[in-house]
N, C-alpha and C positions, 0 to 999 in steps of 0.2 A: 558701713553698708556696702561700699564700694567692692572693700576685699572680700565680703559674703557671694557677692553676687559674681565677682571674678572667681571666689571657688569652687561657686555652682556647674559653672560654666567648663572649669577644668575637668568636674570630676563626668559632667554628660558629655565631655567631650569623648572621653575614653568606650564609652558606652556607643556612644553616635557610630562614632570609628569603627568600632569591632562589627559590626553587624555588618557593613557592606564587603569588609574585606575577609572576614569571615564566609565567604562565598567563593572567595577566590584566589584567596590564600591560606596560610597555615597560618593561623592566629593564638595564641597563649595568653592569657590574661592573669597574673599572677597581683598578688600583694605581699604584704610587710607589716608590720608595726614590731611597737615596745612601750610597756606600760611599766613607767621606772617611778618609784619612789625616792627622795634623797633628803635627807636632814642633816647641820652640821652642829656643831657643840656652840658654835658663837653668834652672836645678835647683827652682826655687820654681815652683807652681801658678798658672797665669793664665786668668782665663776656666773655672774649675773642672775642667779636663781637660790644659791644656797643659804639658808641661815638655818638658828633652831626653831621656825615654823614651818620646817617642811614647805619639800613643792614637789609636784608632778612635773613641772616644766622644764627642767634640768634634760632629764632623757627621754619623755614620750614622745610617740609621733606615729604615723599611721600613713603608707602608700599605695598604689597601684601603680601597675607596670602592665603595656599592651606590648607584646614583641610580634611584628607581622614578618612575614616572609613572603618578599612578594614575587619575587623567581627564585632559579636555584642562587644566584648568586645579589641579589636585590634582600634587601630587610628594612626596616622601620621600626624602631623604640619611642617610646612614648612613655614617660612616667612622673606621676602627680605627687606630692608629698603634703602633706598637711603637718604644720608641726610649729609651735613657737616661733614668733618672728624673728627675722634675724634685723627687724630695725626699729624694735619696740617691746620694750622687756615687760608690757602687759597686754599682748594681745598673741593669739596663734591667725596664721594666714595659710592659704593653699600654695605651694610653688611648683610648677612647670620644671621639676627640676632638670628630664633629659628630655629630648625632642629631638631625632637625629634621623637622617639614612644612611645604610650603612651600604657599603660594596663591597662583595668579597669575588675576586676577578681570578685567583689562586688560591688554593690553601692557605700560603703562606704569606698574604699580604691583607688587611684588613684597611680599609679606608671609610672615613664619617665624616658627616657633614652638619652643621645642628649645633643645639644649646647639647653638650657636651660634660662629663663629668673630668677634672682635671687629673692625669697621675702623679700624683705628687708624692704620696707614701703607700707603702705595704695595702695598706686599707682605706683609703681615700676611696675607693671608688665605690666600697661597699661598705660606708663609714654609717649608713642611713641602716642597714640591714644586720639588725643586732644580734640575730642567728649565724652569721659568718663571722664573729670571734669573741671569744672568751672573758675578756674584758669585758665591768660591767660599764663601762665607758674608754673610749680610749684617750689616753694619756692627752690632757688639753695642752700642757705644754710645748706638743711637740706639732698636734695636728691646729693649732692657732697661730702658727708664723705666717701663713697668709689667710686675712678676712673674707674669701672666696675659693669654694673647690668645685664651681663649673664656669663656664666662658661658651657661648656661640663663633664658631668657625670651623677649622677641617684639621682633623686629626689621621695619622695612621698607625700601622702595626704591623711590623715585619718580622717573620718568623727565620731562624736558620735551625739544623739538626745539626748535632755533634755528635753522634754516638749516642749516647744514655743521656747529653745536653743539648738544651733548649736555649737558645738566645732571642731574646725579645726586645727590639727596639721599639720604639713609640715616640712622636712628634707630633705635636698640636701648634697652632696659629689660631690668634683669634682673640674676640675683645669682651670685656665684662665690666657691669657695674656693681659695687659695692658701695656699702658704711661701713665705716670704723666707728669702732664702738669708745667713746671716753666719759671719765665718772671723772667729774670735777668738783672736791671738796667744797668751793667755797666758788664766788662768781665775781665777773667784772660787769657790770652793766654798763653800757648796755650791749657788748659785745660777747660776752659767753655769761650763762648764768647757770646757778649751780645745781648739781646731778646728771642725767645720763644724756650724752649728746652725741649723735648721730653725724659723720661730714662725710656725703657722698665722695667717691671716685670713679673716674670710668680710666678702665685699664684695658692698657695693649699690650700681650702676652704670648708670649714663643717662651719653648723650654722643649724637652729631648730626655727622654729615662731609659737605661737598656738593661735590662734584668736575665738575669740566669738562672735558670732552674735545673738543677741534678737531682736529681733521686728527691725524698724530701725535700732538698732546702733550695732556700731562695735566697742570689744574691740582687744589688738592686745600689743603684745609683741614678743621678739627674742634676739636669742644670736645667734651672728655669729665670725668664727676665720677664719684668713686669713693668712698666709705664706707666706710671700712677695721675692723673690731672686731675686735680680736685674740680667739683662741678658750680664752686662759686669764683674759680678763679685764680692769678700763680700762689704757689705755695712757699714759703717760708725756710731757708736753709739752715738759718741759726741766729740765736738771741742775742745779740750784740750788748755789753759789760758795760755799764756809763756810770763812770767813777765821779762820785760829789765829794768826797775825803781819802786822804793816808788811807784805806784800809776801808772805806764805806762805798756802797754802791750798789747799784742795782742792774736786773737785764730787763732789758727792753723788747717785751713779747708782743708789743702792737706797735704802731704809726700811731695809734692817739694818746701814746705816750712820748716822753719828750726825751730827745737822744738822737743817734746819729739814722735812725729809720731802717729797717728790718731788709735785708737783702732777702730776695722774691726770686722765686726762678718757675717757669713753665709746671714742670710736672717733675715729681721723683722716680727716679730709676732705679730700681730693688732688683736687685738678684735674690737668686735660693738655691742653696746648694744640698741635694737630699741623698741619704746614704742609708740603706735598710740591708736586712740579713732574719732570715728565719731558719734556722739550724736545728734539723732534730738530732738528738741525742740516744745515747741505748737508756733504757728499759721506760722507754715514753715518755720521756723531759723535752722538752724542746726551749730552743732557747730565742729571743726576738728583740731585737734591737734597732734601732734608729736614731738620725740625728739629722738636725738642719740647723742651716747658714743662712741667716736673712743679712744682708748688707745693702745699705744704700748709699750708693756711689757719689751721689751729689749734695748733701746733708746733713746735717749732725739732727735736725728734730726730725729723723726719721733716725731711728738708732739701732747702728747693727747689735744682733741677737745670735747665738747659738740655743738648742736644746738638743734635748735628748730622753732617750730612755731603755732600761734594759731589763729583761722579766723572762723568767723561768718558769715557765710551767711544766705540770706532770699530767697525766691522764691517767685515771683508775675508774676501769670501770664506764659509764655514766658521770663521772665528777671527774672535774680539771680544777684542780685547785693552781692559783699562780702567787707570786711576790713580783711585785714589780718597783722600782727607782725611775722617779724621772726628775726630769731638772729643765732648769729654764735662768738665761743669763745674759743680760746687756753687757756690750764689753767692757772692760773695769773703765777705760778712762770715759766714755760714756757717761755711764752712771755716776762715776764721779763730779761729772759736770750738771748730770741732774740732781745730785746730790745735794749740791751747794746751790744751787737754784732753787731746791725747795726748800734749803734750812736758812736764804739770808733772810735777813731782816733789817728795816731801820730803825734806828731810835724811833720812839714816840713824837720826841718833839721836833723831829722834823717834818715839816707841813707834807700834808699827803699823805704821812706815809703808813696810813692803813691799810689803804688802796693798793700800795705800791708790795707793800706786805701780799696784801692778797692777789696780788700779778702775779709773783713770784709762785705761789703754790699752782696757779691756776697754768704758769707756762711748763711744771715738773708736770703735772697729773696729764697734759698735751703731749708730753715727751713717750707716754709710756713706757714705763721701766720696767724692768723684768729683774727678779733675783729670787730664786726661790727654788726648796726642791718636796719632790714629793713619796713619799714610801707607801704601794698599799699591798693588804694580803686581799685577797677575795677567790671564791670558784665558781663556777658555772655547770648547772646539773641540764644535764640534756634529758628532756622528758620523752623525746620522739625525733625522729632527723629533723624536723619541722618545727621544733619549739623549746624552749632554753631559759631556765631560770637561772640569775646570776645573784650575787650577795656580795659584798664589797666593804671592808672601811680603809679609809685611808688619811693618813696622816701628810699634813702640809708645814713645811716651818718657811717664811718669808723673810729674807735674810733683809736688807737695808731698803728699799722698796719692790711693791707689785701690781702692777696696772691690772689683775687677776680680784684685785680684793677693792670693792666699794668703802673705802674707808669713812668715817663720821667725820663732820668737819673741826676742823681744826687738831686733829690727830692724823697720824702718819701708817701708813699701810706696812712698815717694817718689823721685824720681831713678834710677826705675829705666830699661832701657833693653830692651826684648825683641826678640826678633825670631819671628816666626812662619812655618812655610812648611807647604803646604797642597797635595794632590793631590787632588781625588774624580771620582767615576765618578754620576753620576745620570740617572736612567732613569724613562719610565714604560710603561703598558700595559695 
């Protein structure tokens, strides 16, 4: 009831708003949505909405956007989103997603202050607005290296001219709360218990992108750091090995298990390292590609990841039909070490050791693994500049594990083979 009535309140916020400043400034009130269908070939959850019962909850959502102008160089954004939770995978919520002022004191210099949308790739910023690209989703692999793409504090934008080139720098500061999202096969009680579990963070965040625009294409890089402090307190750097035989032993993923006790540290330090390119091509192919670097510098159960992804599209017409590759990859010795944390075991008859069995899976599915890569064809028919049918299937194969796939219990998320197909309707206005 809480979030009904905090939604209420977002959406007559925008209403309330417009009418005064609509008297004395230049006011536009714009929206958004996308009505996506998605069903996949298998009974297990992927992407925390997919199976073969179909859902709408994978890609729908629905916004407004208030942009005020309140001198020539003064503005105001404002924008609501309704759209599946991002911390409860049965319910939708309203989010406040931007809330900003902006100053523009030159042309060439753009300054904000606000809950902020972060630039972190190509399409982050208009990741909500399913009319600005061709994908019938974009690539999860690559746009989920971080569990947040807005933060409150101050951002800018500085322009230079090159001739026919555009340089664009961009820098934000500023702090944000999230969940991580984890699917725990099997449970410890009473300390984690099994299926979908939510562990706040609040995060302190600087990072820097400077992008190139020549004709068509767009070049695009960034370094960003994040401070991660969990909201129940220090976090965990790595599962310490407590040998009971020659060749038997276990890791020790809590203090209320018995062993040398879990070394703790304040807050994790993530970097990200982001590299994009949009390239058009002769006779309307264009080409798009991206990659990111998550590392964290103080940890191993926070495990560095690369991804990526690379897709050719054509335009004919009204229809863009594309192929796209993406992939997704913990680093080998990483995963190796999650590897062998989800597959030990003890004998039976050593006391405990059920419990100690299911420590074990419950500290790999904690680690989130990543290994997997994805192939999809789909196109996107533009019905009007303003609205955009897309169609999509795509094929997944998950190489040794995937923190992407809710696996059943006592089975492993590796070797699996999906398939996905995708219809949506997005519009704006």
């Amino acid at each position: 009831m809480r979030r009904i009535r905090t939604g209420v309140r977002y959406w007559l916020a925008l209403s309330v708003l417009s009418a005064p400043l609509a008297a004395h400034a230049g006011v536009e009130l714009s929206g958004f949505g996308t009505l996506g269908a998605a069903i996949s070939d298998q009974d297990f959850i992927y992407q925390r909405y997919l199976d073969d019962g179909g859902t709408l909850n994978r890609d729908s959502l629905a916004g407004l956007q208030l942009d005020a102008r309140l001198t020539a160089t003064w503005g105001m954004t404002l924008q609501v989103k309704m759209a599946p939770s991002a911390y409860d995978d049965n319910a939708w919520e309203p989010t406040l997603t931007w809330a900003f002022l902006s100053w523009r004191p030159s042309n060439d210099l753009l300054l904000r202050a606000g809950k902020l949308r972060l630039p972190l790739m190509l399409y982050s910023a208009n990741s909500d607005v399913g009319t600005t690209f061709d994908f019938a989703r974009l690539p999860t692999e690559v746009y989920s290296l971080l569990p947040t793409t807005d933060l409150k504090g101050l951002s800018f934008a500085k322009t230079w001219l090159d001739h026919d080139r555009e340089w664009v720098l961009e820098g934000y500061l500023g702090q944000a709360y999230t969940e991580w999202r984890y699917y725990l096969r099997g449970g410890l009680e009473p300390i984690f218990s099994p299926g979908t579990m939510f562990l706040g963070y609040d995060m302190d965040m600087v990072g820097s992108v400077l992008s190139l625009y020549s004709g068509d294409h767009i070049w695009r890089i960034g370094l960003h750091r994040a401070d991660a402090t969990w909201d129940q307190g220090p976090v965990p750097t790595r599962f310490p090995f407590v040998p009971l035989a020659p060749g038997m032993g276990y890791y020790q993923i809590s203090d209320a298990m018995p062993g040398p006790g879990v070394p703790y540290i304040d807050q994790y330090v993530i970097y990200l390292l982001t590299l994009g390119a949009e390239i058009a091509l002769p006779r309307d192919f264009r080409l798009i590609g991206e990659y990111g670097r998550r590392h964290f510098e103080n940890a191993t159960t926070g495990p560095d990841t690369s991804a990526g992804y690379l897709a050719v599209l054509k335009r004919i017409g009204r229809w863009t039909p594309y192929v796209y590759w993406a992939g997704i990859r913990t680093d080998e010795s990483v995963l190796d070490h999650i590897d062998s944390l989800n597959r030990n075991r003890l004998p039976d008859f050593i006391p405990g050791a059920a419990a100690i069995n299911a420590s074990q899976r419950v500290g790999a599915d904690l680690l989130s693994p990543y290994e997997q890569d994805s192939w999809a064809v789909g196109t996107a028919y533009r019905l009007s500049p303003r609205s955009l049918l897309k169609a999509e299937w795509m094929h997944t194969q998950t190489g040794r594990l995937s923190s992407f796939v809710d696996t059943p219990p006592a089975e492993d998320s590796g070797g699996r083979q999906i398939n996905v197909f995708s219809l949506s309707y997005s519009f704006t206005f």
